[in-house]
Structures are given as C-alpha cells and as structure tokens.
N, C-alpha and C positions, 0 to 999 in steps of 0.2 A: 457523334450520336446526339440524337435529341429525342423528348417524347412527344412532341409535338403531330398531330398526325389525323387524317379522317378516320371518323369512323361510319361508315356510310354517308351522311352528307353533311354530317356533323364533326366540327374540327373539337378534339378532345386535346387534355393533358393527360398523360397518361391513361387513368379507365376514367378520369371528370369531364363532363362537357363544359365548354367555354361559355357555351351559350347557359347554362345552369348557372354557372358564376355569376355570369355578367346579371342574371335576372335576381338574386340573391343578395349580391353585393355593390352592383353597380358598378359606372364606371367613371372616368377611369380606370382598371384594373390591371394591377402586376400580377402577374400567375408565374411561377416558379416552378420546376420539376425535380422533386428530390430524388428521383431514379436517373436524371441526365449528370448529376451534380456528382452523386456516387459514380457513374459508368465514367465519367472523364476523369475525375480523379483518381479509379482504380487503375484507369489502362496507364495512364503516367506512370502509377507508382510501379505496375508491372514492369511498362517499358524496362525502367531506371532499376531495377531487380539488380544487378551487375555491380552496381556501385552501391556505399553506404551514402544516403543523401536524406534529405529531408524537405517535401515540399512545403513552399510556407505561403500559402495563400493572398495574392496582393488584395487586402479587402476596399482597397479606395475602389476596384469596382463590383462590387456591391457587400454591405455593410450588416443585411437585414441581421436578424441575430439566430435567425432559423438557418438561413444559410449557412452565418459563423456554425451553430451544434451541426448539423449536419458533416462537414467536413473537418470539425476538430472530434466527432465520434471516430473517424475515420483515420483520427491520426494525425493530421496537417497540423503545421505551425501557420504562423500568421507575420505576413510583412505588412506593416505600420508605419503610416507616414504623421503622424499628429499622437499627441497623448489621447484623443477623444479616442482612438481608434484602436490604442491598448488596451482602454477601457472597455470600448465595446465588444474584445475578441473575450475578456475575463468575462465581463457581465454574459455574451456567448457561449460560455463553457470550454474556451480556447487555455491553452497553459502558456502563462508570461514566458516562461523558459525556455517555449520555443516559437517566441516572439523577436522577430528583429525591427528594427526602431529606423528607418530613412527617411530621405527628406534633407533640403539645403538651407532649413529655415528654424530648424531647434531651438525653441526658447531656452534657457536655465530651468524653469519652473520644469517643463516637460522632460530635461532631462534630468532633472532631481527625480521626478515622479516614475521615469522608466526603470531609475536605478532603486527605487524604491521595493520594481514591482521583479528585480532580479532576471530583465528581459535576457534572451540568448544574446543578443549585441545588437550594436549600434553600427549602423554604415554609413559612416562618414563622407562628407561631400568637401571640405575645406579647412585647409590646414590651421585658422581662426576656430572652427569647430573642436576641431581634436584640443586644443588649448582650454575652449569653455570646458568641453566636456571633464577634461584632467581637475580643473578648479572644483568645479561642481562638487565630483569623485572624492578629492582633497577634504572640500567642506564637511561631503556627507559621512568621509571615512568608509569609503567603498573601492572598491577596485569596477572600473567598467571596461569592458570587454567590449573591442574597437575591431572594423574591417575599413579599411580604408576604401571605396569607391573609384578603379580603373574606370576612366574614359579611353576605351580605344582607339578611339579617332576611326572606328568603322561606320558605314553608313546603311543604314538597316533599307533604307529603299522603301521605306513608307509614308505615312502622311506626314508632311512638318511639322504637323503639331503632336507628333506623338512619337519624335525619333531622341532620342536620349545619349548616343554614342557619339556625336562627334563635336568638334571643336566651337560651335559653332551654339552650344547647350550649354545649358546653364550646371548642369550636374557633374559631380565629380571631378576628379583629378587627372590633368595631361597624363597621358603613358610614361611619358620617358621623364617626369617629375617623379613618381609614385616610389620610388627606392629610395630618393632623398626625403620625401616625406615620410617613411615609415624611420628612419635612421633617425631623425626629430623627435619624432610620436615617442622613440624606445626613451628618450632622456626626460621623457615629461612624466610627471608622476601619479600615480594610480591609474593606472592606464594596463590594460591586457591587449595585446596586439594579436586576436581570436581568427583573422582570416583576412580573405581579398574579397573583393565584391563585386559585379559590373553589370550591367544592362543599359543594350544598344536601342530599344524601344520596342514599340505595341503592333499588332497584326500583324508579325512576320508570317508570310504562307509560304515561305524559301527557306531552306534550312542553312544556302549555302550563309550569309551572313552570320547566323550564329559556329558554325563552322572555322569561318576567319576571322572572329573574334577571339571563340576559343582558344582557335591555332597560334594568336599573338599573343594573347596573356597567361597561358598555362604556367608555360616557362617561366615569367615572371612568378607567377605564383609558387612554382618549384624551387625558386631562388630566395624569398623572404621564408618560404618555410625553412629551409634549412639552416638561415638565420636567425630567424625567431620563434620556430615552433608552433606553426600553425595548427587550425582544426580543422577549418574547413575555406572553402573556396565557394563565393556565390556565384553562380553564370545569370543570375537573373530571370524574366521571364521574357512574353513577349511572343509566344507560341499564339498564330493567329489562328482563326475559325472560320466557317462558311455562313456566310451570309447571305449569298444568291445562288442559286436558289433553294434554300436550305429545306423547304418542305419534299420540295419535288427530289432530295437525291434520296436513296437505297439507307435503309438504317443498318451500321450506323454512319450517318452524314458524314463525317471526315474521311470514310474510303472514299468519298466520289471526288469527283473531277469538278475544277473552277474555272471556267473559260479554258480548258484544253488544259490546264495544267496540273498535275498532282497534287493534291492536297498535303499539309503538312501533318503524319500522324504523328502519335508517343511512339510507333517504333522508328520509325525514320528518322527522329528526332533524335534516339540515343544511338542507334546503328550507327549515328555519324558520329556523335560526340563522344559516348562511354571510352573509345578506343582512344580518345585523346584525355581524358581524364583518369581514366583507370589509372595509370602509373604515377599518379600523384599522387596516390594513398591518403587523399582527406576526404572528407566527408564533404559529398556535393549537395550543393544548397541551390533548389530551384523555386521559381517565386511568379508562379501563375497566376494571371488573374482572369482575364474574359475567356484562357481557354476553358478554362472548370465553371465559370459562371454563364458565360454570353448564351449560348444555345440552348440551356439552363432559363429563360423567362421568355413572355411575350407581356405586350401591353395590349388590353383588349380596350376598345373603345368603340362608341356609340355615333352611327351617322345623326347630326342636325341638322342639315340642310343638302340639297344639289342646287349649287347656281348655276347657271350658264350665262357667259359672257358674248358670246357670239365667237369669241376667239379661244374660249377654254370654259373647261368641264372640271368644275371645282367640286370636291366632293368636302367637305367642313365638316370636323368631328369634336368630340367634345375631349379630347386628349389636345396638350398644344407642347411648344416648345418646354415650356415650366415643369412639365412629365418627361420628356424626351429628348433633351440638348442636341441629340448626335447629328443630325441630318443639318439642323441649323449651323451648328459649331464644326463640325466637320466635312460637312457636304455627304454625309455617311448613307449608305444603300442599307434600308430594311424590307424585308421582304414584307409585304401588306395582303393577307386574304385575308376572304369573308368567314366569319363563322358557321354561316350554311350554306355549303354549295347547292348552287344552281347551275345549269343551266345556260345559253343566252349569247348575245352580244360581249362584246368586250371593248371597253373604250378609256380613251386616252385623258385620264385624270391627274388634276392637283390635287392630293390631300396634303389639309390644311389645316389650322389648328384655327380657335378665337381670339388668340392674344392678337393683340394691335400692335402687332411688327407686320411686313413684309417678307421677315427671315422666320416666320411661323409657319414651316409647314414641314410634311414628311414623305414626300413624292412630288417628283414634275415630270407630267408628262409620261405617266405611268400607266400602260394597259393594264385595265385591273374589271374584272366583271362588272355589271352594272349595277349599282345596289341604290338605296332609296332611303328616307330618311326613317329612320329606326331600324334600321339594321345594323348590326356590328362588325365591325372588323379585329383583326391580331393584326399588330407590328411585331413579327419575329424576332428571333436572337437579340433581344431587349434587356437579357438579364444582365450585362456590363455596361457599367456607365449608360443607365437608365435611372431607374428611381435614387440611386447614390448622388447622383448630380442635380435633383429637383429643388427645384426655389418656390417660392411665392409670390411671382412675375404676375401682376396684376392682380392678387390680394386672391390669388388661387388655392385652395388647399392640398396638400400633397399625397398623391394617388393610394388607398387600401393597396394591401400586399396577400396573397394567399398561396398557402405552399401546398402542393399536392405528393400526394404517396399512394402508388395503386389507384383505388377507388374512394379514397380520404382526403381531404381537403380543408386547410382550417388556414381561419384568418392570421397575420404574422404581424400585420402593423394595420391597427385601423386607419379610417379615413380621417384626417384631421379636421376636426371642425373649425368652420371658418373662423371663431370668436378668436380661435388660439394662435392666428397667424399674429394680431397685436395684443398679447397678451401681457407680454411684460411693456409696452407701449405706453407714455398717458403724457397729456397736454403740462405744459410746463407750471410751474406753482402760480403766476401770475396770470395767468390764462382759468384758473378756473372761477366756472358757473357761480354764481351767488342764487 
C-alpha cells in the first residue's frame, strides 16, 4: 500500500498535492506518508497476530524523527546499528527497552552508552565482541543481555550488496560454530544470553528464502533455549517492496503482481513462517526496515534543463546522487512521474542529477512523458535508504523533509543551509588572515 496517487491530473500525498509542496517548500523535497507508514505496520503486526513478537523497526533506513513517533505510537521497537541511532529512536519517542543494538563494529564508549540506556539487547556479530561487551558490563556493574547473530549460510538471491546471510558476509557467526560460541558466552561474566538472532538480507520479494533460513535455524534456537533459557528468537527483516511500477498497481500496492510474480505480503509472509515458529514458544523478533518505510516517501524535484545530444534526451533535475544514492550505488529502479499529468508523447530519457560524476543519475533510457524545464517530477518509493544515506557531495545541502497526514502537512527537517555544511570547519591557526 502506498498513498501516493492522482488526483485528477494532479499527483497528491495522501489529500496534499505535490505540486503545493514543491511551490511552498522547494525542492529538493522528501514527502513521507503517515497513512502508508501506519497501514504497513498494522498489516505486519496483524499478520504476526498468532505469535507473541515484536517489530523493531531497522531505522538505518530512515531515521527522520517523525517517522521514529509515528511507528513508536504504534508500538514498534527500534533496531540500531550505532549509538547515534539509540539516541535518535529516544530523542523520537521510541523506548530503549525495546531497542536492540547490531552492527559488527561497537565501540566500548557505544556500548557503555546502550547499557546505560537499559536497551532490549544487543546482537552480536563476533565472538571478540561478546568479550568487550562482558568487560564493558563488568566495569559498568551491569548485566547485558546478548543474542548471538546466526549466519545461515542461506543466500537470499538479491543484490550483493545487500545480502547478509551467507559465508561470504561480513556479519555474524558460521551456523555450525554458534553452539560453541554460546557455551563461551555462558562462562564470561555479566553477560545474559536473551536470544538468537539472524538476517539473510534486504528486498526479499520470495518468501521461499526466509522459509529455509527459518527451517535451518529454529531448531538451533529450540536447543540453546532449552540450555540457557531464552526470550526470544530474532528472524530479522528484509521483507521487500514494489517498486515497478508502484503507482500504476490497485491500492493497496503489495496485492499486485511484479513481473508475473506474486508479491511478497504480511500474510504470506507469516502463513509460511508462524507454523515453524510457533512451537518454539519465544517471543518473535522482526526487524523491518524499507518494508514500513520505502513506499512510505517520494522525492519531488525540479526539471533544470532538457539537453539533447543527438544520441540521448537528458532531462537534468535539480535533485542528484547526494539526495538519492540508490540508482548510483545500486543500479536501483525508481519509478519517476510527473507532478501534472498531461497528455502527449513519450520519450526515451536520462534523468540526471548536477553533481559532476557520470554515476549522477536516476534513469537510463527511461520512457517517461515529455516534460520541460520547470516542471516537476516524484522519484517513488524513496522513503528507504533516501534522505538516511544523504551527504554534502559537492557542498550540497541536504534535501527539507515533510510528513503528511490527511490534508496536513508540516515540515520534519528543514532545508540545511548552505553555511552549515562547514560549520565546524576553519582554516588552520597558521593560516589565518592578518
């Protein structure tokens, strides 16, 4: 589902029109939909009705803090990869308690500061880790509550750079290590051995993968609980989303069909799994991120020019990769229409950004209507791993944010002013002016 949608020839967010935004607040612009944000997270939590679980929101794809309230009203915990990101689920209105802490890279300082903040636990990636963490604990006179991180050595069948489960990944612990590593964990001190943990990676639109992940590590998991008294069992996230052609399917978007194939829902999702989890009487831990966020935003931006080359039909807009990593960094498909439909021709375009790369752009070779300089466009399902990933790539500032509700709309992050990109910046003490 998304709220993204015409309304006569005008593409609205929910009851706001895009084109109102854009003219109000300029662009670049992130537009969010707090009605998509709630309907993906309710239907999850329906699905999952069967089992006691808890979704905990992966905010590394998106962080705003409207976002964080929105879905910690609604109940979600929050999974955190950095201390900034426990901060910003608190500062959110998210509760540490049912915060878990991941990541293969934990400072000490971070994780004094989690145990500070009494997070639900920590998911371990290396058995070097579970030793800091224990010292840490020791220092602080804490007990910290640990899930060790299964790698199943299953391979999710998505992009490389976003598959997580197999040997070949930087995260987590071999399968058939993970028994001896918890049997170490139990002799080290201050240390609570709270659950298992696992995810095989991002845009799964197949269930069968998470399926035979499940089906390989349950059992494991039914065998450290009975040893050490577990709570819960994470399965991860990694639930994918549509993204072609996300305007054009039947609301809401995830019944439709993706190139012939089924899309992956929240009930398919647990129809397959619940029946393998249920009998393990822990508390299931899922940890969504772009399925509750991604179809959840667009980025609107501003045509500045049409070139033609004689060989292509560049259309250059004023959004670039420093807004938008994905297409660059992943070769990633966003769905691109206009703000106002017309009408017309249809012809075969590069959109493009102005940064001074070659790897600046968000379409090749893309039929997309014919539009003209000052008109706008939306980059679809931009609400994942969009403005979360934005830099200052040629001294850019980083894109205003505005959430809508109904027929309300309010700003979430202003536009940064340029002065602030060098703000803590300054020329060396021998270097200054007289």
């Amino acid at each position: 589902m998304h709220s993204f949608r015409y309304v006569g020839r005008e593409l609205c967010c929910e009851g706001v029109s895009l084109s109102a935004l854009a003219k109000k607040h300029g662009t670049p612009l992130y537009v969010y939909s707090q009605g998509t944000l709630t309907g993906h997270y309710t239907g999850l939590d329906q699905a999952l009705a069967p089992l006691e679980h808890l979704i905990c929101f992966a905010m590394k794809s998106n962080s705003n803090l409207a976002v964080i309230r929105t879905l910690a009203d609604l109940g979600a915990g929050f999974d955190t990869v950095s201390a900034g990101e426990i901060q910003r689920a608190v500062a959110g209105g998210g509760d540490p308690r049912k915060c878990v802490f991941a990541g293969v890279g934990k400072s000490e300082e971070e994780i004094a500061y989690a145990l500070s903040q009494d997070i639900y636990c920590f998911n371990v990636e290396s058995e070097a880790e579970l030793r800091r963490i224990s010292r840490v604990a020791v220092r602080r006179r804490r007990i910290a509550p640990v899930a060790v991180r299964v790698n199943p050595n299953v391979d999710a069948g998505t992009h490389a750079k976003i598959t997580t489960g197999t040997y070949e990944n930087k995260f987590g612990i071999a399968f058939e290590q993970v028994e001896g590593v918890y049997a170490r964990a139990a002799r080290l001190p201050n240390l609570r051995l709270r659950g298992l943990q696992m995810h095989i990676g991002s845009q799964l639109t197949d269930v069968e993968p998470f399926r035979l992940a499940v089906a390989k590590v349950a059992p494991l998991a039914a065998r450290l609980n009975a040893r050490y008294g577990f709570d819960f069992f994470s399965i991860g996230g990694g639930i994918g989303i549509v993204y072609r052609p996300a305007l054009a399917s039947a609301d809401p978007a995830w019944w439709s069909t993706r190139e012939g194939r089924a899309i992956l829902t929240p009930q398919r999702y647990a129809d397959t799994l619940v029946p393998l989890l249920k009998p393990l009487g822990l508390r299931i831990l899922v940890e969504p991120g772009r399925f509750l966020s991604g179809n959840a935003g667009a980025l609107v931006t501003r045509v500045e020019y049409i070139k033609k080359t004689g060989r292509k039909h560049f259309v250059i807009v004023d959004a670039a990769m420093n807004d938008l990593i994905r297409p660059a960094f992943y070769d990633s498909y966003h769905e691109i229409v206009p703000l106002t439909r017309r009408g017309g021709a249809v012809v075969s375009s590069d959109v493009v950004g102005p940064i001074c790369e070659s790897g600046d752009f968000f379409a090749k070779d893309r039929p997309l209507p014919r539009v003209a300089e000052g008109d706008h466009l939306a980059l679809l399902s931009a609400g994942a791993y969009g403005s979360v990933m934005g830099s200052n790539y040629n001294s850019r500032p980083l894109a205003a944010e505005v959430l809508v509700h109904g027929r309300k709309s309010a700003v979430v992050r202003t536009r940064q002013p340029v002065e602030q990109i060098w703000a803590g910046e300054a020329p060396a003490p021998w270097q200054q002016r007289r």
